[in-house]
N, C-alpha and C positions, 0 to 999 in steps of 0.2 A: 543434396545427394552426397553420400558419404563416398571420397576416392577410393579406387582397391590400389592396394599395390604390388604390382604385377611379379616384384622378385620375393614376394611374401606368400603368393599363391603356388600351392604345389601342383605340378602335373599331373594329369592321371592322364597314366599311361595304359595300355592296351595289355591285354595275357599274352599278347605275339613279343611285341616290343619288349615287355618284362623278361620272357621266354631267354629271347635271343640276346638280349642286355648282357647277359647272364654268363655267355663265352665270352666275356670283354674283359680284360684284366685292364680296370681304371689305371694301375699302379706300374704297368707295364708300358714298353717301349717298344712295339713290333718293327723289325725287317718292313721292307717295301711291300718285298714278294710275300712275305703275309700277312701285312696290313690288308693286300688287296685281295686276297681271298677269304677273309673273317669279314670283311666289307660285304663282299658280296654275298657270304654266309648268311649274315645277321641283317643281310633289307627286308627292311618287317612290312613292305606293301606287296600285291598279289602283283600287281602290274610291275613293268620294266622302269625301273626309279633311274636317277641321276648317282652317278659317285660324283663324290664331291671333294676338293682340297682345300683346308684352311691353313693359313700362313701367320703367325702372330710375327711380327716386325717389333724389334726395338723402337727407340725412338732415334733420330740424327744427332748425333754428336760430332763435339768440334765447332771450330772456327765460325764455320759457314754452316748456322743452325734455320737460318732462311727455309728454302723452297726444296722442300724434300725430294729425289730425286726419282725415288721410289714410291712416290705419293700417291701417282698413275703411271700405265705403260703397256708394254705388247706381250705375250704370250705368242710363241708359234707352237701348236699344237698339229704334232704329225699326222695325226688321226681326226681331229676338228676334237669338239667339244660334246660332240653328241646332240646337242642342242643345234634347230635349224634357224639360222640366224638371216633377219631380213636386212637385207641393206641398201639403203637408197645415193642414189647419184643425184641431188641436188641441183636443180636450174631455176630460172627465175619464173615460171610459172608453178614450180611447186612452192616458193618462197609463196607466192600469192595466195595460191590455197592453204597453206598452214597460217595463212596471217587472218583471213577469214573465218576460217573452218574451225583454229584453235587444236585440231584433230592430227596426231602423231601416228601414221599405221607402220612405223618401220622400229628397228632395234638400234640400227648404226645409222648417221648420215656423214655422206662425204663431200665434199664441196671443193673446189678451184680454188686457188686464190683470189683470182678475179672478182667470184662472187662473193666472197666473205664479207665486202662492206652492205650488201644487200642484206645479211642474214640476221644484220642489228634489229630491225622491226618483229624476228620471233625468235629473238636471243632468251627473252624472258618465256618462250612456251618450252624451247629446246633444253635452255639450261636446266631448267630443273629437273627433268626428265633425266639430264647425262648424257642426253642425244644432241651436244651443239658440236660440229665438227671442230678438232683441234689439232696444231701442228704436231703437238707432240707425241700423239697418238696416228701420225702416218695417217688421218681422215683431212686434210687440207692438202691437197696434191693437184700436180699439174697432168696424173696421169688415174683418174678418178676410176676407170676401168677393169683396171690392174690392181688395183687396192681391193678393188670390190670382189674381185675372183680369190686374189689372198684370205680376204676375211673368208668369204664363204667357202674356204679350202681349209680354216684353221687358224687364222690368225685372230686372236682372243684380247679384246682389249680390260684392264682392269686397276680396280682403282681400289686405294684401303679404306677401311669405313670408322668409325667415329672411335674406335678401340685399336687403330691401326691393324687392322686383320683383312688380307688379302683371302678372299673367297672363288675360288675358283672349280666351276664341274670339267671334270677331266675324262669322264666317257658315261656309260649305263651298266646299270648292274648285269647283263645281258652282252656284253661286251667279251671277248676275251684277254684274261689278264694281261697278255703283255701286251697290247694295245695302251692298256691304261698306267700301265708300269710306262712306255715309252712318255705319253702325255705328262704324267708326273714328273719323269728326266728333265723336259725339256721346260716344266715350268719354273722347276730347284734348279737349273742350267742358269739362267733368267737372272736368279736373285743372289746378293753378295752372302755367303753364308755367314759371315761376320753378324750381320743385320738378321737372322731369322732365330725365335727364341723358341717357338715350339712348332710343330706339322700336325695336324691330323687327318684323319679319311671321315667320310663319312658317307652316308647313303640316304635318298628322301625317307625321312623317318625313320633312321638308322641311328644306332648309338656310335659313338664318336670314339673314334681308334689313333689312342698315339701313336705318330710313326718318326722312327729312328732317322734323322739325316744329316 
């Protein structure tokens, strides 16, 4: 069987998506306040879609080229994410049942300290998911209740992926702009500007809008 290769196949795209493509100046650098209103323009699905922010990172320089600092970390979004995020409080009978069952039904887990040496036996189902609690990401706490109201109030954990690109949804297309204008502050708030080479917007199935920052 003959491989395809996936960056040699062209898209076929939709008459909506083509349509709306089509107000996007590639070559252009929009304001915030109207990246986020050509965003919401140009969502080419009937249903309430995600806006979305992508963050392209340099790479670490210097000295201390080690353990990125920016590799993972917090978002506090004033507004949440739009997205309803399940989060679980970690005890030693849910360890049991995840070591069993092999079955993940949450988005975030948080855990004690205490219990972290228990969570070695489903390190390997957690890790790879992006679901094993971690200090650095404020999910290891001696106050596991209060973390869990923060996340579920807006606190966004995120991490860069194989291109160093920071992905982040910032509200719904359905949302009101300055909602989503505040989210995007506080995510650009977050990150060293030094470190950030390009921004974009974008919307589920939406063409992608340079944004000025």
């Amino acid at each position: 069987v003959q491989k395809v290769n996936k960056s040699t196949v062209k898209k076929i795209r939709s008459k909506r998506y083509i349509a709306v493509a089509e107000k996007v100046d590639k070559n252009k650098k929009y304001p915030v306040a109207e990246a986020i209103e050509l965003a919401k323009e140009t969502a080419s699905t009937k249903f309430e879609g995600s806006v979305e922010l992508h963050i392209k990172l340099s790479e670490k320089k210097g000295k201390k080229k080690g353990v990125d600092e920016l590799a993972r970390g917090i978002f506090h979004l004033p507004h949440g994410s739009g997205k309803t995020v399940k989060v679980a409080v970690l005890d030693e009978n849910m360890v049991e049942e995840i070591f069993k069952t092999k079955k993940v039904n949450f988005d975030v887990a948080i855990a004690t300290p205490a219990l972290m040496p228990k969570l070695g036996k489903i390190a390997k189902i957690l890790g790879p998911k992006g679901k094993m609690p971690n200090p650095k990401t404020g999910t290891v706490t001696e106050d596991p209740e209060k973390i869990k109201a923060e996340i579920e109030k807006g606190k966004a954990e995120y991490k860069v992926d194989s291109s160093n690109v920071i992905h982040q949804m910032v509200g719904k297309t359905g949302w009101e702009s300055e909602k989503i204008r505040e989210n995007f502050a506080a995510v650009m708030q977050t990150l060293p500007k030094n470190r950030i080479v390009s921004v974009s917007l974008t919307t589920t199935m939406g063409p992608g809008i340079k944004v000025e920052y």
